[in-house]
DRENTORKOL-3810 file (N, C-alpha, C; in nm, 4 decimals):
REM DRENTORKOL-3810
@n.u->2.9260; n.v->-1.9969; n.w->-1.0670; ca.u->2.7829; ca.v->-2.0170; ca.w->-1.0686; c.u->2.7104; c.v->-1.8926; c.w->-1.0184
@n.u->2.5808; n.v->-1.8227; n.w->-1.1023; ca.u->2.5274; ca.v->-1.7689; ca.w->-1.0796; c.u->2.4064; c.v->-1.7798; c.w->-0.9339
@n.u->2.3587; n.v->-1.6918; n.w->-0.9108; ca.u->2.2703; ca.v->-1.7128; ca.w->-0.7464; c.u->2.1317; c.v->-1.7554; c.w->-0.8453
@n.u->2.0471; n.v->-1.7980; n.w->-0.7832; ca.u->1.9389; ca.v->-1.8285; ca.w->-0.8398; c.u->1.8408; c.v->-1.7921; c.w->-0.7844
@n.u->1.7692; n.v->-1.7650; n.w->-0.9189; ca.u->1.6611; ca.v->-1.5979; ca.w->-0.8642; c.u->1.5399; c.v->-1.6249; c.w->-0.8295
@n.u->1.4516; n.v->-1.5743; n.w->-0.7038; ca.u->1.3517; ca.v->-1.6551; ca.w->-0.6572; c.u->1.2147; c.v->-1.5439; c.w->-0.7039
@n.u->1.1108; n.v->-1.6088; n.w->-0.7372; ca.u->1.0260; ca.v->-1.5363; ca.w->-0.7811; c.u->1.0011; c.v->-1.4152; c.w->-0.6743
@n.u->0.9404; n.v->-1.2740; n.w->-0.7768; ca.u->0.9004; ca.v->-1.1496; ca.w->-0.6902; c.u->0.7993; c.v->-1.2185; c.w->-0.6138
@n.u->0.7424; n.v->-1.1449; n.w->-0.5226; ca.u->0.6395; ca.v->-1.1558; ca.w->-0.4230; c.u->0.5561; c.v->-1.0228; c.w->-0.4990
@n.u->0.4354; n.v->-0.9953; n.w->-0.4439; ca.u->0.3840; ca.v->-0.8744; ca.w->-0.4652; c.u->0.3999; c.v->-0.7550; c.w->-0.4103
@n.u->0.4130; n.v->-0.7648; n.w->-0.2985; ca.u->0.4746; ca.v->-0.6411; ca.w->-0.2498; c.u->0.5944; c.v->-0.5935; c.w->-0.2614
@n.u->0.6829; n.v->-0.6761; n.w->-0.3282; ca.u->0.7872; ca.v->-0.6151; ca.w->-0.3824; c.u->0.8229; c.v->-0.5345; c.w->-0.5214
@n.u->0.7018; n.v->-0.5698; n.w->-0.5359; ca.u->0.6977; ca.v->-0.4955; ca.w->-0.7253; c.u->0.6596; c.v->-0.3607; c.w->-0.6796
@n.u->0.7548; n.v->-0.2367; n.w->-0.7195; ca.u->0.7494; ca.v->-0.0836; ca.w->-0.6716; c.u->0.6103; c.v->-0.0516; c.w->-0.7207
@n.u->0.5504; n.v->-0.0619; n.w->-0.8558; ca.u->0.4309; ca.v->-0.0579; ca.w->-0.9005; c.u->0.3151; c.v->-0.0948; c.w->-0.8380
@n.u->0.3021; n.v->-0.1992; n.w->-0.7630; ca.u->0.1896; ca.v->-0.2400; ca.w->-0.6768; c.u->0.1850; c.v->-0.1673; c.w->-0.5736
@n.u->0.2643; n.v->-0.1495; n.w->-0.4943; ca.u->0.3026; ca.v->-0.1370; ca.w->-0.3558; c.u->0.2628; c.v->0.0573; c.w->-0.3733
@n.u->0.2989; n.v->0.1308; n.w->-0.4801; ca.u->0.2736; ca.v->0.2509; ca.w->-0.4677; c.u->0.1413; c.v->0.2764; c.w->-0.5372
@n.u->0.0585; n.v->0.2125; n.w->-0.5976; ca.u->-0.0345; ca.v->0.2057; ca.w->-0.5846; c.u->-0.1150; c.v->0.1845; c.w->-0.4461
@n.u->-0.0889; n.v->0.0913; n.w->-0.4402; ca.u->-0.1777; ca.v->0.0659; ca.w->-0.2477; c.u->-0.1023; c.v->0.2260; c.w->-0.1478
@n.u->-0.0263; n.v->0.2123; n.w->-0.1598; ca.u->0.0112; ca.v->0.2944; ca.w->-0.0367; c.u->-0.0255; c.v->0.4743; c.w->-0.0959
@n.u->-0.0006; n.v->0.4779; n.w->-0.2308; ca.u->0.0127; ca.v->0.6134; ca.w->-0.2342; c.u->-0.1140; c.v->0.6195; c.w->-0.3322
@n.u->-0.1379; n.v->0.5744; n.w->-0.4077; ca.u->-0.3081; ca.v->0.6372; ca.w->-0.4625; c.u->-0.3991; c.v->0.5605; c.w->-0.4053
@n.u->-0.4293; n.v->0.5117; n.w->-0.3181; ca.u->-0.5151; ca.v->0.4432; ca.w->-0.2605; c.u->-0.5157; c.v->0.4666; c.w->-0.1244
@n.u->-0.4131; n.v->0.4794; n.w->-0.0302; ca.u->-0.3748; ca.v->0.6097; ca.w->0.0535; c.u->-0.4088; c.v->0.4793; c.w->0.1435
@n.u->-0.4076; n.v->0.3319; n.w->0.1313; ca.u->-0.3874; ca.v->0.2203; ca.w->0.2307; c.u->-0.2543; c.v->0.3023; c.w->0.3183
@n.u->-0.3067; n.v->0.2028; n.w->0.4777; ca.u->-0.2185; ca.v->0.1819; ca.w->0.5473; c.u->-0.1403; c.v->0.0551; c.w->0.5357
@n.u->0.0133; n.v->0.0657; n.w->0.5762; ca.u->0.0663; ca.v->-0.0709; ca.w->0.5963; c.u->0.0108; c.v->-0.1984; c.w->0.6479
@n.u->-0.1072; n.v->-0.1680; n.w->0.7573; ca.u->-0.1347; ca.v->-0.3054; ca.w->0.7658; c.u->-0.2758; c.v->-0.3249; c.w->0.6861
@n.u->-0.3577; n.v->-0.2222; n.w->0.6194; ca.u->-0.4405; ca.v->-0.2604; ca.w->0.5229; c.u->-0.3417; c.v->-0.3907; c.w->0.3900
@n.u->-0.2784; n.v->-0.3168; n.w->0.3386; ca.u->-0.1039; ca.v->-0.3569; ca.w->0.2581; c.u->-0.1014; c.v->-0.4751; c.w->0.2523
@n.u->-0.0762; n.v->-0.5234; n.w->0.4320; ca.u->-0.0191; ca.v->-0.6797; ca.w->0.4265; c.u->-0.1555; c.v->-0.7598; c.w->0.4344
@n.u->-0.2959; n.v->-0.6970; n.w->0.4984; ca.u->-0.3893; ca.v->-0.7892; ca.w->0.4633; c.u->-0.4506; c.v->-0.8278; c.w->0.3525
@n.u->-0.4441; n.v->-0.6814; n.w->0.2456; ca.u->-0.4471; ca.v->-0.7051; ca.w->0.1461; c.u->-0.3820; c.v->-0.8265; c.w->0.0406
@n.u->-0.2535; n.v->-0.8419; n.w->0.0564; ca.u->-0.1416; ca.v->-0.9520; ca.w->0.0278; c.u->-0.1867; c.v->-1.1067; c.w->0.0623
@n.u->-0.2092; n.v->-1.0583; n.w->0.1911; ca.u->-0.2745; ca.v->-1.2217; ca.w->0.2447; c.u->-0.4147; c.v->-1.2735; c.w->0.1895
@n.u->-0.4983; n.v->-1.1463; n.w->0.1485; ca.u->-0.6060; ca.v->-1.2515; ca.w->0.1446; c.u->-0.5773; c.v->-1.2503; c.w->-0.0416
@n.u->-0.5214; n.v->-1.1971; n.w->-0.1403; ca.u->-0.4829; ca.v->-1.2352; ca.w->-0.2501; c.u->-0.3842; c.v->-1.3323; c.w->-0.2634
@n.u->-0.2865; n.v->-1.3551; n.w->-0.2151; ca.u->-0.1692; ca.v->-1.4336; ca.w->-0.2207; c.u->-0.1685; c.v->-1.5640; c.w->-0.1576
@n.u->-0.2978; n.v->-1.5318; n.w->-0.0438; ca.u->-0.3070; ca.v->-1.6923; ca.w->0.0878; c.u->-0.1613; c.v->-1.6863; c.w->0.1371
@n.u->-0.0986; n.v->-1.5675; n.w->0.1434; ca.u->0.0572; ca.v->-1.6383; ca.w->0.2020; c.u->0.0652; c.v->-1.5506; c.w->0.3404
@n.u->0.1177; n.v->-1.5663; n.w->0.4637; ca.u->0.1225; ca.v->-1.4680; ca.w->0.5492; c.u->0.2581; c.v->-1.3346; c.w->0.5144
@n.u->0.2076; n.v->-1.2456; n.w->0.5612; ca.u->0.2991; ca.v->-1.0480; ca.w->0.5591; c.u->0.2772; c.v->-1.0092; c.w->0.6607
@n.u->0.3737; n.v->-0.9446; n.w->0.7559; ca.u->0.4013; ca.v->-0.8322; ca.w->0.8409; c.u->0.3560; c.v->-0.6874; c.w->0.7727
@n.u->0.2997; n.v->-0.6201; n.w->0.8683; ca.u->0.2978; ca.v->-0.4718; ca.w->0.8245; c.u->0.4376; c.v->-0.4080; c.w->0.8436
@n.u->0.4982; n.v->-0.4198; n.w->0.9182; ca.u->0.6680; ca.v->-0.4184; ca.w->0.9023; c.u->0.7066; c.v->-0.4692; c.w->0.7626
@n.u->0.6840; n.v->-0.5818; n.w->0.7114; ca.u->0.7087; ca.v->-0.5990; ca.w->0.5784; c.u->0.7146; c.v->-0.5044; c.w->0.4680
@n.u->0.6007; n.v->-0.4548; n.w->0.4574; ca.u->0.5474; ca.v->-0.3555; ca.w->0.3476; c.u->0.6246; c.v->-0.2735; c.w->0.4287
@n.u->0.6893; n.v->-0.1493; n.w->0.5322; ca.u->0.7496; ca.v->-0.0818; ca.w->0.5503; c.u->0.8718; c.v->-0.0868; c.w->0.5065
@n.u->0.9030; n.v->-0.2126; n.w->0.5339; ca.u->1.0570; ca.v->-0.1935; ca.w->0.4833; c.u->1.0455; c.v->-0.2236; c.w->0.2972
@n.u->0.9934; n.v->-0.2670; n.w->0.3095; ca.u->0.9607; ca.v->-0.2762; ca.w->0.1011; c.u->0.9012; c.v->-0.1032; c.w->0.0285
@n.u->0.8423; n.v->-0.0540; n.w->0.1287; ca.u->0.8114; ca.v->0.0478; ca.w->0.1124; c.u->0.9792; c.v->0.1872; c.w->0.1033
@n.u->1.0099; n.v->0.1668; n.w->0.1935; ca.u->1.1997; ca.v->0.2399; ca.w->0.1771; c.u->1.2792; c.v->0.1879; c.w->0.0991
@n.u->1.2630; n.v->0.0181; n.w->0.0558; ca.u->1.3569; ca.v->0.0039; ca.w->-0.0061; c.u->1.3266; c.v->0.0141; c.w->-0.1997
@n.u->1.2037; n.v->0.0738; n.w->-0.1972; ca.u->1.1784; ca.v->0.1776; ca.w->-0.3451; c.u->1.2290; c.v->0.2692; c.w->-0.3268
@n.u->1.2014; n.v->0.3435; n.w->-0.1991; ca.u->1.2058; ca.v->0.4745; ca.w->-0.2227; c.u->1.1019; c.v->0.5757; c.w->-0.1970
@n.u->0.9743; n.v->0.4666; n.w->-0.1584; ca.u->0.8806; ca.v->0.5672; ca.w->-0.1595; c.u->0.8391; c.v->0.5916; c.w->0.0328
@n.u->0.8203; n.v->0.7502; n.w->0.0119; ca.u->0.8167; ca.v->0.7797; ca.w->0.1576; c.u->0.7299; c.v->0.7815; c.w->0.2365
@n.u->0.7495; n.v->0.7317; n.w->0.3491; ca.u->0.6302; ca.v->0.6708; ca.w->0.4782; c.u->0.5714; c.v->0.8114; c.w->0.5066
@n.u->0.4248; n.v->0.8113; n.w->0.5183; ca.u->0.3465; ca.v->0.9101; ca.w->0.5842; c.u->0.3913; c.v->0.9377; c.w->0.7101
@n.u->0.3499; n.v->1.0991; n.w->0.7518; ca.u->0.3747; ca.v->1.1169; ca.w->0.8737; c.u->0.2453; c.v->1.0751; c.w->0.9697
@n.u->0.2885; n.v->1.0480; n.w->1.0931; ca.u->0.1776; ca.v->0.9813; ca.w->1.1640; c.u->0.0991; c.v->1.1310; c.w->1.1646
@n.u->0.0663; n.v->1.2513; n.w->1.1668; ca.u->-0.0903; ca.v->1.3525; ca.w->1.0859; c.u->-0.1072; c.v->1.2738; c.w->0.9982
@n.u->-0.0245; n.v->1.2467; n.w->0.8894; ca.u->-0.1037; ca.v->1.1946; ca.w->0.7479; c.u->-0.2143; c.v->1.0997; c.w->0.7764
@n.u->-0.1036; n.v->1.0145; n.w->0.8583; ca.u->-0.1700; ca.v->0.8221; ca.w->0.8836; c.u->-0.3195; c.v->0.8721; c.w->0.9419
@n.u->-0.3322; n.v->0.9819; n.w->1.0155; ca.u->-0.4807; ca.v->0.9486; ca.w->1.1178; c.u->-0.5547; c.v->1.0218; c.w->1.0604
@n.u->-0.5156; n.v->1.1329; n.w->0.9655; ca.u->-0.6051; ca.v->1.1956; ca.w->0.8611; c.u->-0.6631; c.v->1.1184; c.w->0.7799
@n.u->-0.5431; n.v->1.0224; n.w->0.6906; ca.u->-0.6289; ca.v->0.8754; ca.w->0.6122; c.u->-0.7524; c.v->0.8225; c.w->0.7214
@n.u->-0.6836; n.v->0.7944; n.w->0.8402; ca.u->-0.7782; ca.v->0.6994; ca.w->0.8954; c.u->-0.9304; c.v->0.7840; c.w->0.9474
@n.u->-0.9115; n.v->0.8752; n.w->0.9820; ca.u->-1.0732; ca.v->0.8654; ca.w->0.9929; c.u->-1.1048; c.v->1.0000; c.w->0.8602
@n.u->-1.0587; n.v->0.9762; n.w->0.7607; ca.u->-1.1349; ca.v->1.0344; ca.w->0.6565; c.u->-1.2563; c.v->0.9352; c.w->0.5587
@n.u->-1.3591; n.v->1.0425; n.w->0.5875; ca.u->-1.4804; ca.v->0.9621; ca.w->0.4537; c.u->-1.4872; c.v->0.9389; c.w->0.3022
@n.u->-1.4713; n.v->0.8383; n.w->0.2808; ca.u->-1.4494; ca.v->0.8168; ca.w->0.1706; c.u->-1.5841; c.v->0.8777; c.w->0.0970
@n.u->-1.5884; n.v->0.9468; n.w->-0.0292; ca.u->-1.6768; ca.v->1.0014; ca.w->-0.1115; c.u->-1.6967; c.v->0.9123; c.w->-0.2303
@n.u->-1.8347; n.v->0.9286; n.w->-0.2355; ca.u->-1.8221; ca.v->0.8262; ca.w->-0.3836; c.u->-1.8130; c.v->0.8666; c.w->-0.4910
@n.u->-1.7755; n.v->0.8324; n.w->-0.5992; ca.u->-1.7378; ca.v->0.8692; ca.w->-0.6956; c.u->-1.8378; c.v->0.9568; c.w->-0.7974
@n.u->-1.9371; n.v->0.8791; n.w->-0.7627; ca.u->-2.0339; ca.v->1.0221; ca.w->-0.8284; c.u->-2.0703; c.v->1.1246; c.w->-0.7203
@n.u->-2.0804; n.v->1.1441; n.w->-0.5900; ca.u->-2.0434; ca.v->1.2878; ca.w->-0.5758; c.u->-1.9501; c.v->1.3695; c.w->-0.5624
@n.u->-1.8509; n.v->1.3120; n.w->-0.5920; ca.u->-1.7361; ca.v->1.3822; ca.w->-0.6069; c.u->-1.7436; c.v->1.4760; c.w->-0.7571
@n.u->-1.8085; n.v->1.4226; n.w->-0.8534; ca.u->-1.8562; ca.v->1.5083; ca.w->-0.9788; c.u->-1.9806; c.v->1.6046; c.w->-0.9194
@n.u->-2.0399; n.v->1.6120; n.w->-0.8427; ca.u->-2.1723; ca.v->1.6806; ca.w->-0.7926; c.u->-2.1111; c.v->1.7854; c.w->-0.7011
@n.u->-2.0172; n.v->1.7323; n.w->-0.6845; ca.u->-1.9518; ca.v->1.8769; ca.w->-0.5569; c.u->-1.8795; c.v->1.9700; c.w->-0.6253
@n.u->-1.8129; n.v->1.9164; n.w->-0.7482; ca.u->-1.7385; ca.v->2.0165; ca.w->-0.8215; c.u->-1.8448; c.v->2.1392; c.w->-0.8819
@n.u->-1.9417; n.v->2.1339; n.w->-0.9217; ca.u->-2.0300; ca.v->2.1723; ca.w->-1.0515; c.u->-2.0838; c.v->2.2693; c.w->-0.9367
END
């Protein structure tokens, strides 16, 4: 008898998860609140870490993490106004 396969979660799909973490430049516990308030299910920010290694994709260094955190987000139309 085969094991029987339990549905993905979302943070386990490599596609989601590197989206949030790496073009969206979320932190892990942005990650798991994110999860919770889409899913209604409870996540650890430990969660998404270890789902995060077990893709493959690599954890920021804590510079990175506090650079994300107090950087200003720009809006999207001046980000075309600053180039020109």
């Amino acid at each position: 008898m085969s094991k029987s396969l339990r549905n993905k979660t979302l943070y386990q799909d490599r596609e989601w998860l590197y989206d949030r973490y790496v073009k969206e430049k979320l932190s892990t516990v942005e990650i798991a609140k994110l999860y919770r308030e889409q899913e209604n299910r409870w996540c650890d920010p430990n969660t998404i870490s270890r789902w995060l290694k077990k893709h493959g994709i690599n954890m920021r260094s804590l510079a990175e993490a506090q650079q994300n955190r107090h950087a200003i987000p720009i809006p999207a139309g001046m980000k075309k106004a600053r180039m020109e």
